[in-house]
C-alpha positions in Angstrom: 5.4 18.3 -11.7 8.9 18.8 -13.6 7.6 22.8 -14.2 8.2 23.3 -10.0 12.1 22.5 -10.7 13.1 25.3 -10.9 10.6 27.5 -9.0 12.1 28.0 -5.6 8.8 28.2 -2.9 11.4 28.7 0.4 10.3 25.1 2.0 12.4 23.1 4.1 13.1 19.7 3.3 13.9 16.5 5.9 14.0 13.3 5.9 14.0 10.3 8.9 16.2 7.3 9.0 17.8 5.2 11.6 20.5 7.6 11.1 18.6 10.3 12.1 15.3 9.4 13.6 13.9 12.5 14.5 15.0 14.1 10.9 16.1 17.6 13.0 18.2 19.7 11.1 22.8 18.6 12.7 21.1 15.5 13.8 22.1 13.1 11.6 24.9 10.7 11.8 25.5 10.8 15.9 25.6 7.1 16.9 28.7 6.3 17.9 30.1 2.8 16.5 30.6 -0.4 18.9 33.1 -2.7 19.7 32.1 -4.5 16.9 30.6 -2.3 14.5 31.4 -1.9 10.6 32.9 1.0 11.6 34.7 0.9 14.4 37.6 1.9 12.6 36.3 5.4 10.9 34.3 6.3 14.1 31.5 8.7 14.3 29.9 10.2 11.4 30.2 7.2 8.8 27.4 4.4 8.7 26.8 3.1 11.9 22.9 2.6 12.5 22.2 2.3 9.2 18.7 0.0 10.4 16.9 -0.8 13.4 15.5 -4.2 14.6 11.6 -4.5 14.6 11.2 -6.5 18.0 8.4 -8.7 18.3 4.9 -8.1 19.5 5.7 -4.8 19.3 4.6 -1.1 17.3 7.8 0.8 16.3 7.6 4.6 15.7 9.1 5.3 12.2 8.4 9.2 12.2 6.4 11.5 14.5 6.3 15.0 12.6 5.6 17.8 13.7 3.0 20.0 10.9 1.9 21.5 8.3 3.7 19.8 6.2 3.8 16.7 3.1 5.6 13.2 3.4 7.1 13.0 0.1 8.9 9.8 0.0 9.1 6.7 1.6 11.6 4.0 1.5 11.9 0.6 3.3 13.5 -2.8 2.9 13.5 -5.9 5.2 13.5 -9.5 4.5 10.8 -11.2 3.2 9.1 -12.6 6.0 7.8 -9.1 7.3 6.0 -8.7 4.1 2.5 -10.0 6.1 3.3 -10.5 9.4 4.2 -6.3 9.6 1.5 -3.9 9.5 2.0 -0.3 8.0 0.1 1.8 9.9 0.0 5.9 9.4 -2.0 8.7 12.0 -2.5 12.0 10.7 -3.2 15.1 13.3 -4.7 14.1 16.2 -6.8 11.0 15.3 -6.7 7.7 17.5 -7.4 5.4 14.3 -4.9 5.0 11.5 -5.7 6.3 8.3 -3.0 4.0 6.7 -3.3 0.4 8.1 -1.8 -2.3 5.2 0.2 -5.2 6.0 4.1 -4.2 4.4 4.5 -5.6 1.5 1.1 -5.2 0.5 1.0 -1.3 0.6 4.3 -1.7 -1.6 2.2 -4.1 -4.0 4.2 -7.2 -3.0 1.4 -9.5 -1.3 1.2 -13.1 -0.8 5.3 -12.5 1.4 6.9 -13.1 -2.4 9.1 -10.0 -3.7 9.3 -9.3 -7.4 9.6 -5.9 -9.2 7.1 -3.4 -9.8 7.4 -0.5 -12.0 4.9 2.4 -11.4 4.8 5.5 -10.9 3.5 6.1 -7.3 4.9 2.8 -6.0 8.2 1.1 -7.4 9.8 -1.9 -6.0 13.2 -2.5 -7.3 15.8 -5.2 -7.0 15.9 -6.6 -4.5 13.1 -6.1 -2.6 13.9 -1.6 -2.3 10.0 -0.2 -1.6 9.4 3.0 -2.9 6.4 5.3 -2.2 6.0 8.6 -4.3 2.9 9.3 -2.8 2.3 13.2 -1.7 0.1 12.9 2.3 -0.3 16.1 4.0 -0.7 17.0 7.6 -1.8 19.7 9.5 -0.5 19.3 12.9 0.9 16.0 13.5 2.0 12.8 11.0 2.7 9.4 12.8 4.0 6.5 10.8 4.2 3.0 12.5 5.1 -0.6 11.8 3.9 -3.3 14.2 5.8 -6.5 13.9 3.0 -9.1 14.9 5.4 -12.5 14.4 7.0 -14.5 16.7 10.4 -13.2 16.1 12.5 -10.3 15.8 13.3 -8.7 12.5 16.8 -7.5 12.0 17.9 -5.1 9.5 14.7 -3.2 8.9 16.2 -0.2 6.8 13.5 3.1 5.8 13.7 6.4 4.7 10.7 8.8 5.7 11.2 12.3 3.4 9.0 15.2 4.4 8.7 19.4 3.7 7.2 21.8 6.1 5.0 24.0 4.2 1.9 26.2 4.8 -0.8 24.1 3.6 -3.9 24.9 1.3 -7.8 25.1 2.8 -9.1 22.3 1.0 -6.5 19.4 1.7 -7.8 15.6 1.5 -5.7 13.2 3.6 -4.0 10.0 2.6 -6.0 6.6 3.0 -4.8 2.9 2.4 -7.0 0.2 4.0 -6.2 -3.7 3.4 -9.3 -6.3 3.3 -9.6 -10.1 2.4 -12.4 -12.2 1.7 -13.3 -15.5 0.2 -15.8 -15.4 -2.4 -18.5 -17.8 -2.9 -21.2 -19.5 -5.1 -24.0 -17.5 -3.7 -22.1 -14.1 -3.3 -19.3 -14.3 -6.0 -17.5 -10.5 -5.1 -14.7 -8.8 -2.7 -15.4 -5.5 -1.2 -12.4 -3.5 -1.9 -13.2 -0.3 -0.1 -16.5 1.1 1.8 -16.0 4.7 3.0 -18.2 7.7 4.4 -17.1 11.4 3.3 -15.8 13.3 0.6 -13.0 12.6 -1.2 -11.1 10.9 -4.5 -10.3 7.1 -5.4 -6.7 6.8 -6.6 -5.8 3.5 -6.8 -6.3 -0.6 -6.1 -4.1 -3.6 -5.6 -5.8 -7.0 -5.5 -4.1 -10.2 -5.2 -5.9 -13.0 -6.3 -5.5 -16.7 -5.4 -7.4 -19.0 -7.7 -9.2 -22.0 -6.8 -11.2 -22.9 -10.0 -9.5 -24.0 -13.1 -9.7 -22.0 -16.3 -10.1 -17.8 -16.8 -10.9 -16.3 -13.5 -11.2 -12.7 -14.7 -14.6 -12.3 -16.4 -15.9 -10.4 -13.0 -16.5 -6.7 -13.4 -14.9 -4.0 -11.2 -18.0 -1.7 -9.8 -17.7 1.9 -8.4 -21.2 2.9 -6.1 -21.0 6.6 -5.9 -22.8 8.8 -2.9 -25.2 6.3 -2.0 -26.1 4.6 -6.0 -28.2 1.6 -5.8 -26.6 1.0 -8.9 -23.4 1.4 -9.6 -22.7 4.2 -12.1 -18.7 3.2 -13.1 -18.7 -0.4 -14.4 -15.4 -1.6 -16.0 -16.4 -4.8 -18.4 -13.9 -7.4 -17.1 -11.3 -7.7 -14.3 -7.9 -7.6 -16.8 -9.8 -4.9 -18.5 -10.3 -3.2 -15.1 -6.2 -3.3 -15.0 -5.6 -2.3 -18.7 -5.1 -5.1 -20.4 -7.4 -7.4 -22.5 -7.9 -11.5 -23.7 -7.3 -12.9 -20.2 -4.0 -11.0 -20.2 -1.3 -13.9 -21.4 1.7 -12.4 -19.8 3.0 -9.8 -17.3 3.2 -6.3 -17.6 4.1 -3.6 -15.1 3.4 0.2 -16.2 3.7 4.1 -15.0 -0.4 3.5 -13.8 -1.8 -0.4 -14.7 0.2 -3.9 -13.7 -0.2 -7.2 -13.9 3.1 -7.8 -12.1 3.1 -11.6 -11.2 1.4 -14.9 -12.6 3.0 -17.0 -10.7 1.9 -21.4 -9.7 5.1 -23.3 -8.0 5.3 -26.7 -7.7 2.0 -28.0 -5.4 0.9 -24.1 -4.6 -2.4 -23.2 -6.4 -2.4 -20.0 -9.2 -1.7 -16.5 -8.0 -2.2 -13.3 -9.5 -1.3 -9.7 -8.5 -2.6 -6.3 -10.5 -2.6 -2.5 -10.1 -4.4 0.4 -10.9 -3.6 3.7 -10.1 -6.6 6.1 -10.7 -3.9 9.5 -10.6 -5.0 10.7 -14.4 -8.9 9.7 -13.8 -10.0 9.6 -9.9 -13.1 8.5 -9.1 -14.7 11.6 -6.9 -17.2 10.9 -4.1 -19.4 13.4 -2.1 -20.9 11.6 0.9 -19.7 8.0 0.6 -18.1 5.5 -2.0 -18.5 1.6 -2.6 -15.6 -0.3 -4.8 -16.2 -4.0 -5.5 -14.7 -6.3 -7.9 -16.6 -9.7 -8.9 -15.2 -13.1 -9.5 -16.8 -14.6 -12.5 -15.1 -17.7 -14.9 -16.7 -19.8 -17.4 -19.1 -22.9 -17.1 -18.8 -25.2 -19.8 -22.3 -24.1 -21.7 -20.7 -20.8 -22.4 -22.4 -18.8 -19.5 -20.7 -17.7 -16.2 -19.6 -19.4 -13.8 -19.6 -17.8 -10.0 -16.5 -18.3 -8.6 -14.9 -19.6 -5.0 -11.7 -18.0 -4.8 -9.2 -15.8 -2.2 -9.1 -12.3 -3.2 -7.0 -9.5 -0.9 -7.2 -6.2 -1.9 -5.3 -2.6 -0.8 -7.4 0.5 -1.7 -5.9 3.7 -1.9 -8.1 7.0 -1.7 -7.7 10.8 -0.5 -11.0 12.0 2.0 -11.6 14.6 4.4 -11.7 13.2 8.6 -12.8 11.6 10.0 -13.1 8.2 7.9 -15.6 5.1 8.4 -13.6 2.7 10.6 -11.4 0.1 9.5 -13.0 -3.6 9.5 -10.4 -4.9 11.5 -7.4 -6.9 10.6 -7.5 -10.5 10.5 -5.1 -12.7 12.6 -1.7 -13.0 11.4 -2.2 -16.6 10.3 -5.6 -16.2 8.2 -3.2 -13.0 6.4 -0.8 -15.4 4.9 -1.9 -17.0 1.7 -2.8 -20.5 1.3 
C-alpha cells in the first residue's frame, strides 16, 4: 500500500460533499451564504453548506458517479438518532438492488444507536461520533450511494465526504457487499445467519452486536463458514471471542487494526450488550458458487454442558462477489431495528 506513494499512475482524484455535490472538477464551494448564514460576512467561497438535512421518509442521493472508477473514502457524521433509523444503501452499474443496504451506524460498527470509538483499520470511528470507511469498491459504469431517513423527523446537520478516482479498471474486479440481518435465537435453533450468498467471491469481514438475555458467558457458540454448497462446514472457529481474537470470555475491551471487542456495555435497567469485529483483509474466506456464515449462541448449564441460548444477535457482513448477488432478506421495520 505505502510502496504506490510515490509511483505516479496519472488518475484523477475527487471527492463529494455538500460543498460540492457533484465532486466536478471548479465546482466546489458555490453556495452563496444567507441572510443568516455563518458566513454572511466573508461571502462566497468560505463554509457555507457545509451539511445537508436528511428529510424524513425520504432516500437522499449522496453521490451518483460516473465510471470506471474506486470510492476510496467515506466520511459521515450526524447525531445519534440516525444511527438505526438511516439506512446506507450503495448501487453499483446498472443494478436495481443495492449491493450495500446497512442501517448507519451499523456499517460504521456503531449498532444498538450508542457512539463509542473504534479503531480499525478499514473502519475507524473517532471522537465524537467521525465515521470513517477505508474500504476500496469499484465500478464500472455507474456508483450510487444513498441514505434513506425512515424516522419521523428530519435530521439536520448530516455532514459526509464521498472520495473517489477514475481509473481504467482490471478484468477480474469483485464488487463491494455489506448486508445487515437480525434474528433471535432460540432453544431449539440456538444460531444467527450472518450472511447467505450465491456467486463467486471473498469474505472480508463481520460485525455482530449481541444483546444477552441469559445470565452468565454467552460466547461458547462457534462461528461456521459453509463453502460452495458444504453440508458441513469446512472453517469452524472454536468459540465466539475466539472467533474475534481474543480468548477466556474476553474480560475487557479491545479495539485493533483487524479484531474488536469495542463495547461491553449494561446501564442501569438495560440488559448486557456486546459489539465485536472481524476483518478477514489478511485471510479471506474465498467462495466459488455460494457461501454460508453462521455464528451459534451457546452458554453454560450448571452440569458443565452447554446451554442453548435465547438471545438478540444483529450482524453486518462484509464480502467482495461478482453480479448479480442473491437478494437481500428484507429489512425489518424501523421499530423491530432498534434494540431492546
Amino acid at each position: 500500500m505505502f510502496m504506490d506513494l510515490y509511483d505516479f499512475k496519472g488518475w484523477e482524484s475527487f471527492s463529494i460533499s455538500a460543498e460540492n455535490p457533484t465532486g466536478e472538477r471548479d465546482k466546489g464551494a458555490l453556495e452563496i451564504p444567507g441572510p443568516n448564514s455563518p458566513a454572511r460576512k466573508l461571502g462566497k467561497g468560505w463554509k457555507v453548506r457545509p451539511s445537508i438535512v436528511l428529510e424524513k421518509s425520504k432516500e437522499t442521493l449522496l453521490a451518483d458517479i460516473e465510471g470506471p472508477g474506486v470510492i476510496t473514502y467515506m466520511w459521515m457524521t450526524v447525531d445519534e438518532k440516525a444511527y438505526r433509523s438511516c439506512i446506507l444503501r450503495m448501487y453499483w452499474d446498472s443494478e436495481s438492488e443495492p449491493s450495500v443496504e446497512v442501517p448507519l451506524g451499523d456499517f460504521f460498527v456503531n449498532p444498538f444507536g450508542i457512539r463509542f470509538e473504534v479503531n480499525s483499520l478499514p473502519i475507524s470511528v473517532n471522537p465524537s461520533g467521525g465515521f470513517n470507511s477505508y474500504w476500496p469498491m469499484p465500478f464500472r459504469e455507474r456508483a450510487r450511494v444513498t441514505v434513506e431517513n425512515q424516522g419521523n423527523e428530519d435530521i439536520p446537520h448530516f455532514f459526509y465526504q464521498i472520495s473517489f478516482i477514475k481509473k481504467k479498471l482490471e478484468s477480474n474486479i469483485l464488487y463491494f457487499h455489506s448486508q445487515w440481518r437480525r434474528s433471535m435465537t432460540s432453544r431449539n435453533s440456538p444460531q444467527h445467519v450472518i450472511l447467505e450468498t450465491e456467486g463467486k467471491g471473498k469474505y472480508v469481514g463481520t460485525v455482530i452486536a449481541w444483546e444477552q438475555l441469559s445470565n452468565g458467558w454467552w460466547g461458547e457458540g462457534e462461528v461456521k463458514f459453509f463453502i460452495d454448497g458444504e453440508k458441513n462446514p469446512s472453517i469452524c472457529y472454536t468459540g465466539t471471542e475466539d472467533y474475534f481474537g481474543g480468548a477466556w470470555c474476553f474480560g475487557k475491551t479491545y479495539s485493533t487494526a483487524f479484531l474488536g471487542y469495542p463495547l461491553w456495555i449494561k446501564r442501569e435497567g438495560q440488559i448486557p450488550k456486546h459489539v465485536m469485529y472481524r476483518w478477514h483483509i489478511p485471510d479471506p474466506i474465498y467462495f466459488k458458487e455460494r457461501l454460508k456464515v453462521l455464528i451459534q449462541a451457546l452458554g453454560w448449564w450448571p452440569d458443565g454442558t452447554y446451554q442453548p441460548l435465547t438471545d438478540d444477535i444483529t450482524s453486518v457482513a462484509y464480502w467482495y462477489q461478482t453480479e448479480p448477488h442473491s437478494n437481500f432478506p428484507s429489512l425489518p421495520d424501523l421499530e423491530k431495528r432498534y434494540p431492546r
